[in-house]
C-alpha positions in Angstrom: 48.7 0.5 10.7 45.0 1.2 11.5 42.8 0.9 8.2 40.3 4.3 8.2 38.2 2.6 5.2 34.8 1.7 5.9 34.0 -1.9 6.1 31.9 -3.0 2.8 28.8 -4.9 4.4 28.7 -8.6 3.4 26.6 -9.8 0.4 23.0 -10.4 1.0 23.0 -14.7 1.2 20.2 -16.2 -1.1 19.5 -19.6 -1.1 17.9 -21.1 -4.0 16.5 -24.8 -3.2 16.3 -26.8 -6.0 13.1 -29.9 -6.2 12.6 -32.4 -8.2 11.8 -31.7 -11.5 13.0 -27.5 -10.9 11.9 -25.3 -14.0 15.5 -24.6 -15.8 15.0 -20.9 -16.7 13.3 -20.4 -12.8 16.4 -21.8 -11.6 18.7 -19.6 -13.1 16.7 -16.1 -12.8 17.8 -15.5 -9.3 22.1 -15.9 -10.3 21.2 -14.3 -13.1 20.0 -11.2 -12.1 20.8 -10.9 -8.6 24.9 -11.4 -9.6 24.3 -8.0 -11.8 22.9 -5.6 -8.9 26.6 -4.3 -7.3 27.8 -1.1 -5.6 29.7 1.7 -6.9 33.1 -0.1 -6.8 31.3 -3.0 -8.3 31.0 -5.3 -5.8 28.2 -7.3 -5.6 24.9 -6.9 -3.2 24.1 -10.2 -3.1 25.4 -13.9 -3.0 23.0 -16.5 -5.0 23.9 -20.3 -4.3 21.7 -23.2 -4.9 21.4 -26.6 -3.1 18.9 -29.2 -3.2 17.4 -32.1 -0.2 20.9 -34.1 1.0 22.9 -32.0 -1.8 21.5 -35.0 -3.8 21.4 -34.7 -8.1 17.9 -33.3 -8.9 16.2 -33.5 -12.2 15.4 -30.8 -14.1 12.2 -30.6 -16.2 14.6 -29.9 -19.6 16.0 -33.1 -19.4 19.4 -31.9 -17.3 20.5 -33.1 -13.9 21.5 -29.9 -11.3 24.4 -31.3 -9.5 24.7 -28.8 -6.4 27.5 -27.5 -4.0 24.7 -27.4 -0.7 22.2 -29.6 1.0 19.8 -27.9 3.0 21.7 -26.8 5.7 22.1 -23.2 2.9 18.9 -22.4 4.3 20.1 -21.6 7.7 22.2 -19.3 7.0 20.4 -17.8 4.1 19.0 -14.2 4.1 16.5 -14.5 1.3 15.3 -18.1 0.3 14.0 -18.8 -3.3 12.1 -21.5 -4.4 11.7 -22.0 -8.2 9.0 -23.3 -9.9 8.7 -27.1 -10.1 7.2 -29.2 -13.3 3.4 -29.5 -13.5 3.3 -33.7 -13.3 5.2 -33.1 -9.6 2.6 -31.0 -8.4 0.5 -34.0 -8.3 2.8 -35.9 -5.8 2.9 -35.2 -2.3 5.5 -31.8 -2.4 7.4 -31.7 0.8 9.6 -34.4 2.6 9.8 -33.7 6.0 13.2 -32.0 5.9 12.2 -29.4 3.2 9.4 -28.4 5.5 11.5 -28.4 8.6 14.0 -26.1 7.0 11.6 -23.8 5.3 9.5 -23.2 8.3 12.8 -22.5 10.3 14.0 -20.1 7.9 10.8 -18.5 8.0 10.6 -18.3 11.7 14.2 -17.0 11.8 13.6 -14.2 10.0 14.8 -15.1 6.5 13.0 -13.7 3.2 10.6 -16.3 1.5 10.2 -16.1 -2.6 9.0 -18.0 -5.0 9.1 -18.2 -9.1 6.2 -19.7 -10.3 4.9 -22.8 -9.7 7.5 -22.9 -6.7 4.1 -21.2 -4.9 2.8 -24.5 -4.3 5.9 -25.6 -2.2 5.5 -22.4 -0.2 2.1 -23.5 0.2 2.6 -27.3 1.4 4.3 -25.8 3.7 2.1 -23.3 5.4 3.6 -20.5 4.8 0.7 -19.1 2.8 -1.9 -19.5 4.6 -4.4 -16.6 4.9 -1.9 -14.7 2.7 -2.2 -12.9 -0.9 0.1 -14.7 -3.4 -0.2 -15.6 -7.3 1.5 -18.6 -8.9 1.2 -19.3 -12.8 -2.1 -18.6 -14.6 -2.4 -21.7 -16.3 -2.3 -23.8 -12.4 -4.5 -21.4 -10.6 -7.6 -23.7 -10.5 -5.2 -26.0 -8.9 -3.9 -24.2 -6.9 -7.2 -23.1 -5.5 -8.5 -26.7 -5.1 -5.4 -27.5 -3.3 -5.0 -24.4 -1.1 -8.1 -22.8 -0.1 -6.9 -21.1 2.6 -4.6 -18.8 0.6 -5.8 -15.2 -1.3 -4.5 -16.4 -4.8 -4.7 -13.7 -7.2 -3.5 -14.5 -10.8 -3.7 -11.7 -12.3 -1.0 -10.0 -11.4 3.4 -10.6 -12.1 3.9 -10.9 -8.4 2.6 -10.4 -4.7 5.0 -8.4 -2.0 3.6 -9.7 1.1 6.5 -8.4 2.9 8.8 -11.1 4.1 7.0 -13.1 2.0 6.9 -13.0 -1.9 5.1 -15.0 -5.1 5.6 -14.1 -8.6 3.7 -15.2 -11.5 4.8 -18.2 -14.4 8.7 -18.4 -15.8 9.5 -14.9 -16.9 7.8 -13.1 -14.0 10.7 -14.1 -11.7 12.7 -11.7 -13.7 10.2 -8.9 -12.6 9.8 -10.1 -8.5 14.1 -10.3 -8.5 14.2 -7.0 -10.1 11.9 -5.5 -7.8 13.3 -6.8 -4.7 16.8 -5.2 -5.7 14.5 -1.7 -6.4 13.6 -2.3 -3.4 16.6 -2.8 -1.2 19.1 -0.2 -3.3 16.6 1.8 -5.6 15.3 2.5 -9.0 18.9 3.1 -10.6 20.8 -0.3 -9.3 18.0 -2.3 -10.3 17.5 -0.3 -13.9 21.7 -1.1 -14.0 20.5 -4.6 -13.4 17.7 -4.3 -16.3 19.9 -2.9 -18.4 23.1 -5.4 -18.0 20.5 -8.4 -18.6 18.5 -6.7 -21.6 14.8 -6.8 -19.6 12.5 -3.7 -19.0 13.1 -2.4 -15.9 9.1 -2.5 -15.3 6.3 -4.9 -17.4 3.4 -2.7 -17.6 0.2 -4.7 -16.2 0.0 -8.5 -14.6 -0.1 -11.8 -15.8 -4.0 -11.3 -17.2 -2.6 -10.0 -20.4 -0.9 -13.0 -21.4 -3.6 -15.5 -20.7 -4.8 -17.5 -23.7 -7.3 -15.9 -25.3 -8.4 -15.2 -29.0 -5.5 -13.1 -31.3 -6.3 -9.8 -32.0 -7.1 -9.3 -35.7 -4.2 -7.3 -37.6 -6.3 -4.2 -38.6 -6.8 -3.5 -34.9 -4.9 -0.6 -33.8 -2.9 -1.2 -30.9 -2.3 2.2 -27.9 1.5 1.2 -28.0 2.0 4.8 -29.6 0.2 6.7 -27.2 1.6 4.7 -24.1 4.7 6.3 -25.3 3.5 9.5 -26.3 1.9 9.4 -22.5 5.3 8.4 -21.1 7.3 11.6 -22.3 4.5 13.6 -20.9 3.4 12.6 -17.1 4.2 15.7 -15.9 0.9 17.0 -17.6 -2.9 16.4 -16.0 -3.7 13.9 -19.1 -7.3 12.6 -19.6 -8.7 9.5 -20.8 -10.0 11.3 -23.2 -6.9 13.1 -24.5 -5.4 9.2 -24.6 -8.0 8.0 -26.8 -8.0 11.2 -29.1 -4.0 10.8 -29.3 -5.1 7.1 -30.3 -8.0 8.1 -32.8 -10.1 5.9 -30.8 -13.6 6.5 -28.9 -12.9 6.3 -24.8 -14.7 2.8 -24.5 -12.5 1.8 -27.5 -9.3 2.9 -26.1 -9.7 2.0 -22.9 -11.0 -2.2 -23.7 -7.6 -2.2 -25.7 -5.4 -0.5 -23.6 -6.3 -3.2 -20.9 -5.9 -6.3 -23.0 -2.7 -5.1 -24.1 -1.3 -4.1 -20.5 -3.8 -5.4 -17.8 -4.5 -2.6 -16.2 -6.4 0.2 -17.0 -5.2 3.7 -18.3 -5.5 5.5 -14.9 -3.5 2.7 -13.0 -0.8 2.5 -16.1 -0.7 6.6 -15.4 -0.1 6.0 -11.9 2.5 3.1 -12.2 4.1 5.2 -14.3 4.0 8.5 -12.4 5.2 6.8 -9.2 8.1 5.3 -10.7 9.4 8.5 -12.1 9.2 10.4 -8.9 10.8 7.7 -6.8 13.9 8.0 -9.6 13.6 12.2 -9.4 13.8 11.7 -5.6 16.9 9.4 -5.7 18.9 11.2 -8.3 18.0 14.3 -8.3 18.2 17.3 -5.2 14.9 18.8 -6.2 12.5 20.4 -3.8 9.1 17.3 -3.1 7.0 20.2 -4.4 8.6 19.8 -7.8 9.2 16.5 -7.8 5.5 16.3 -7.5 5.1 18.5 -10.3 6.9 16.6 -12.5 6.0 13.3 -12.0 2.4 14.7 -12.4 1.2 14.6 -9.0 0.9 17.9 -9.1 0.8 18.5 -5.3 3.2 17.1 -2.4 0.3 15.8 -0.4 -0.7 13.8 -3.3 2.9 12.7 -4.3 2.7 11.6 -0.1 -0.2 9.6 -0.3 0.8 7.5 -3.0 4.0 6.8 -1.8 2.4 6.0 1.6 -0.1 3.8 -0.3 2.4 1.8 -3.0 5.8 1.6 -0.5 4.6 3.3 2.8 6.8 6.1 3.5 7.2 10.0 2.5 9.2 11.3 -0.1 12.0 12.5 2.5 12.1 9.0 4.1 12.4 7.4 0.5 15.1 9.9 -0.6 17.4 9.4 2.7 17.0 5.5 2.7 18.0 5.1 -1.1 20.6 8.2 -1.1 22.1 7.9 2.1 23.4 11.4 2.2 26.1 12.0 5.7 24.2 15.3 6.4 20.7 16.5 5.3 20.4 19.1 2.7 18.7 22.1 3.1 16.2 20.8 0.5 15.7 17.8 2.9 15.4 19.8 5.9 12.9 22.0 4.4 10.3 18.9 3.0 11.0 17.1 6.8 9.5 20.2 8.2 6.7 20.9 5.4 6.1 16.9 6.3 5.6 17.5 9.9 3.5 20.6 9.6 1.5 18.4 7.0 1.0 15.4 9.2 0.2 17.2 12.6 -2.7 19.0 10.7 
């Protein structure tokens, strides 16, 4: 008897190699929260194994031993290859035996998706991959990382760098935010919330890496723009000024806005628009709404505006968004109508 029920598309493979002296809590991010993303009928997106040079015992940098089910060979097969970070004293030795390199570059080469967590940048690094390339790694090794690797556009400031096939995120708990935005941005805003959610992490960290560099305590009398951030949150839809901020906050703009940065790393206007972007792309995947209001709502205010940001942050239009997280059988009229007000917008 013939079976007329679609065929459920095989997990997503992700290999996670394991080095000498492999950061514990790096190591476990990617099983962690990649084993919570999972369809409707709860099956799971993705497949997360680990393996390590000749499947040999590794050391961890907690004091435990990883004994692994894969040698390197994973990586051939592997869909998305993760690297986590590796303790500080190995970054001093040479990084790569000639295997790892071999198999990284041929994963590469193939096609495969290259992340790392941390301090794992540096392996990505040694091995060329890189090169000429924007990436972050931990704030704390980015003078070493520099000295090392000249060649590639470090940034520490920020939680992590899409670079397309190839990713970085910042130290430890930034490879919480680069996994949960590489399920946002395979399925969408609601499988990875579900994922936020199941694991007990924000969705979305507000700012970059900058705000948790060492620097001098804030004394307890200073007033923090926590409140207004919130206040701001239940009210994107509205054309709010930096000046309406700082009021809500009883603070003077330069006040406001030197606080509001140490506290998130970014300023008020890229917080709105982090903010404002996120919101429509979760309107445009759960909701049928015309773009026009979706724009409206999300405090864009106009389509074309709500079009070049999503151009400028993921690259596509609204429509294109909608159908490739929805995955509706036939266009609604809705959709029909914003693929035509896109076309007429475009040819102009």
């Amino acid at each position: 008897m013939r079976n007329n029920r679609a065929m459920t598309p095989r997990p997503h493979r992700i290999a996670v190699l394991a080095l000498d002296q492999v950061v514990g809590l790096d190591l476990g991010t990617p099983s962690q929260i990649f084993s919570t993303a999972r369809n409707a009928d709860n099956e799971h997106f993705y497949t997360v194994e680990v393996c390590t040079p000749g499947a040999r015992p590794t050391r961890s940098s907690a004091g435990f031993r990883i004994v692994p089910d894969h040698g390197l060979e994973l990586l051939d097969r592997a869909d998305t290859v993760i690297v986590p970070g590796i303790h500080g004293a190995s970054l001093d030795r040479e990084l790569l035996e000639p295997a790892v390199h071999a198999a990284l570059t041929s994963a590469y080469e193939r096609g495969a998706r290259i992340m790392s967590i941390c301090t794992g940048a540096f392996v990505l690094a040694a091995a060329g991959l890189l090169d000429g390339r924007p990436a972050t790694t931990h704030w704390a090794y980015a003078d070493r990382f520099r000295r090392r690797y000249p060649d590639v556009r470090l940034d520490p400031g920020v939680l992590f760098v899409d670079d397309g096939n190839v990713l970085t995120s910042a130290g430890v708990a930034a490879g919480i935010d680069l996994c949960l935005h590489v399920i946002r941005t395979d399925h969408g805003s609601a499988v990875a919330n579900r994922s936020a959610r199941r694991c007990v992490v924000p969705p979305w960290r507000d700012g970059g890496q900058a705000q948790y560099i060492e620097r001098p305590v804030p004394r307890p009398t200073d007033a923090s723009t926590a409140a207004t951030r919130q206040w701001a949150q239940h009210r994107l839809h509205e054309p709010l000024t930096l000046r309406q901020l700082a009021g809500h906050a009883s603070m003077s703009v330069r006040t406001f806005t030197r606080r509001f940065r140490a506290e998130t790393g970014v300023s008020p206007a890229r917080w709105l628009l982090q903010h404002r972007t996120d919101h429509a792309r979760q309107l445009l995947e759960t909701t049928d709404l015309p773009v026009d209001q979706v724009a409206q709502r999300s405090g864009f205010g106009t389509p074309a505006a709500l079009r070049q940001q999503l151009h400028q942050s993921i690259g596509v239009s609204p429509t294109a968004y909608r159908r490739t997280f929805r995955h509706p059988s036939t266009p609604s009229p809705v959709d029909r109508a914003d693929t035509e007000k896109e076309w007429l917008s475009e040819a102009e």
